[in-house]
N, C-alpha and C positions, 0 to 999 in steps of 0.2 A: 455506461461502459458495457462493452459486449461480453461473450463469453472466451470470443478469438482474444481480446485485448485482454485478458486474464491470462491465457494461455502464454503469449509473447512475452510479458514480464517475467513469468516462473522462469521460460526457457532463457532468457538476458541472466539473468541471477545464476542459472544454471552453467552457462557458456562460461560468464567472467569467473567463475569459481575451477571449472576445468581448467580456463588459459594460466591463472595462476597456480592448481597444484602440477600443474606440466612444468612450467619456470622452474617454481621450486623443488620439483623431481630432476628439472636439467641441472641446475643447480649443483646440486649433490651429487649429481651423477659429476658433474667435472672435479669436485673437490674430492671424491674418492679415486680418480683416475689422477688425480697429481696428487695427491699424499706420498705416497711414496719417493716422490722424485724432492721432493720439500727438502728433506735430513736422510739424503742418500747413505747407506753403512761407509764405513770406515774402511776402506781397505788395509790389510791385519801387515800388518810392514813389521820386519824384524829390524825391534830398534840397536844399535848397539849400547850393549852396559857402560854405566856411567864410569870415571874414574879413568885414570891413567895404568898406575899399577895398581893391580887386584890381589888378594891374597884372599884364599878360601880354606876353610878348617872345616871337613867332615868327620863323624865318627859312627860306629854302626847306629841305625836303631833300635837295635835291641837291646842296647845298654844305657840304663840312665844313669849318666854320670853329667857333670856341669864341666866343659874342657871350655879355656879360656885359649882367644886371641891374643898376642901383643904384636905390635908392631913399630917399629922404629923408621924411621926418616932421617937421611941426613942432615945433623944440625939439629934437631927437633927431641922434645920429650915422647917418651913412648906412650902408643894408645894400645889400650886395652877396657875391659868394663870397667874402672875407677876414674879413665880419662878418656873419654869416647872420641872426643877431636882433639886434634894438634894443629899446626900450623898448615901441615902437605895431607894428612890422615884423618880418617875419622871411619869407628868403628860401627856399622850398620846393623849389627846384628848382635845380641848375647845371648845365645841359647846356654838356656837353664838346665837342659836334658828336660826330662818328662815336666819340670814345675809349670807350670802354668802352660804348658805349650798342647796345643790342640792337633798336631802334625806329629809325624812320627820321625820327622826329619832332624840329625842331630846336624847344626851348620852354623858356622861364622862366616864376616866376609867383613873386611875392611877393604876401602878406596881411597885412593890418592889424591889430590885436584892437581892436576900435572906432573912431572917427570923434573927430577934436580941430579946432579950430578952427584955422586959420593957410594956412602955404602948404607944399606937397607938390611936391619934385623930382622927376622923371623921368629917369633917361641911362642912355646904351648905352654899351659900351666894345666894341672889338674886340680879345680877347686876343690870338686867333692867327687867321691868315688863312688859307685855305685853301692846297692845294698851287696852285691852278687861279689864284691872285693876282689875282681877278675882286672888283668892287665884293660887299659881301653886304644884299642888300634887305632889309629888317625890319621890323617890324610890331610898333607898340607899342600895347595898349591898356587905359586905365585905366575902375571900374568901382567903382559906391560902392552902400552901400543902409544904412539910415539902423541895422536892427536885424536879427535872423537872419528875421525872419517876413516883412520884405520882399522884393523882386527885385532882382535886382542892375539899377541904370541906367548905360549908357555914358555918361561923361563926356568922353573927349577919348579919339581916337584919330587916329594919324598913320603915314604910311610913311617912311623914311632909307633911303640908302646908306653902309654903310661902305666905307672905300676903301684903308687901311691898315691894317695892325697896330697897337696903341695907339692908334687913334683911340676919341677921348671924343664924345661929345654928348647935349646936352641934349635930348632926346622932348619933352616939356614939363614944366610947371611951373603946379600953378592952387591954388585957394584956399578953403576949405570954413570954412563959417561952422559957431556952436552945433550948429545941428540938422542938421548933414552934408548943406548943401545946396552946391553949388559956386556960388564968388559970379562972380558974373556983369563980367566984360570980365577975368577972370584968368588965363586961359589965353593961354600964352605961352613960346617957346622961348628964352630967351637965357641963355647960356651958361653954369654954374655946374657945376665940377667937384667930382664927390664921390667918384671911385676912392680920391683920396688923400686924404681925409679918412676913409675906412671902414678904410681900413690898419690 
């Protein structure tokens, strides 16, 4: 064996070593230019909220107090935090005020699963009053849409004070025909309690 033919071996060894970290650099090179395209993002779609009729209960944040939902359905037991679902309702939300809640946002929100003809309660309770024993302002507002593909439309919205512990009241109360339109001169607060009837 010569010296040339020592030579020729190194460089053979040398060549197939290149040709394959080339491969495997093209390689890589292709799976970093399609990664991205693999799990494209998600285009950010506003979805519409679930539920038929909505009813939402804000109060300020700067008052910890515990204001409760109820809600009524025609035909149906009233939902609130001791009965979260009913037959048409279920209550998605029971803010404590400050207890355990990591948000500063004080809010309920009950939803419907569809639209029935009859009449629809609305009331606030004040569980617990704040340390600060101050009225608690609130904000009740209801929201109907006939199918998922529509918009939701305000139907009735109103402000209260509560002023006690255990105080009840009625937000309102109105009346939605077949086709989940609200009948017209139904909207109306008079008093009908449903804490105790959701027990």
């Amino acid at each position: 064996m010569t010296e040339l033919d020592d030579i020729d071996e190194g460089g053979g060894d040398t060549v197939f070593r290149d040709v394959i970290l080339l491969a495997l650099s093209g390689f890589v090179a292709v799976v970093l230019l399609l990664l991205p395209h693999l799990n494209p993002p998600l285009e950010a779609k506003e979805s519409p909220p679930p539920g038929n009729v909505v009813v939402e209960l804000h109060w300020p944040a700067e008052i910890d107090a515990d204001v409760d939902l109820w809600v009524e359905a025609p035909g149906d037991r009233a939902v609130g935090y001791s009965n979260k679902g009913g037959r048409l309702f279920n209550l998605l939300r029971d803010d404590l005020g400050r207890f355990l809640d990591i948000t500063q946002i004080n809010y309920e929100v009950a939803y419907s699963r569809g639209v029935i003809p009859g009449e629809y309660v609305v009331n606030v309770h004040l569980y617990r009053q704040g340390p600060e024993m101050r009225p608690v302002p609130i904000t009740i507002v209801a929201s109907v849409k006939k199918n998922q593909t529509d918009r939701l439309r305000r139907i009735a919205t109103t402000k209260l004070d509560l002023t006690f512990g255990g105080e009840e009241k009625t937000a309102f109360r109105f009346s939605m025909d077949r086709d989940g339109r609200l009948v017209t001169g139904s909207i109306n607060s008079l008093f009908k309690p449903l804490r105790s009837e959701g027990k």
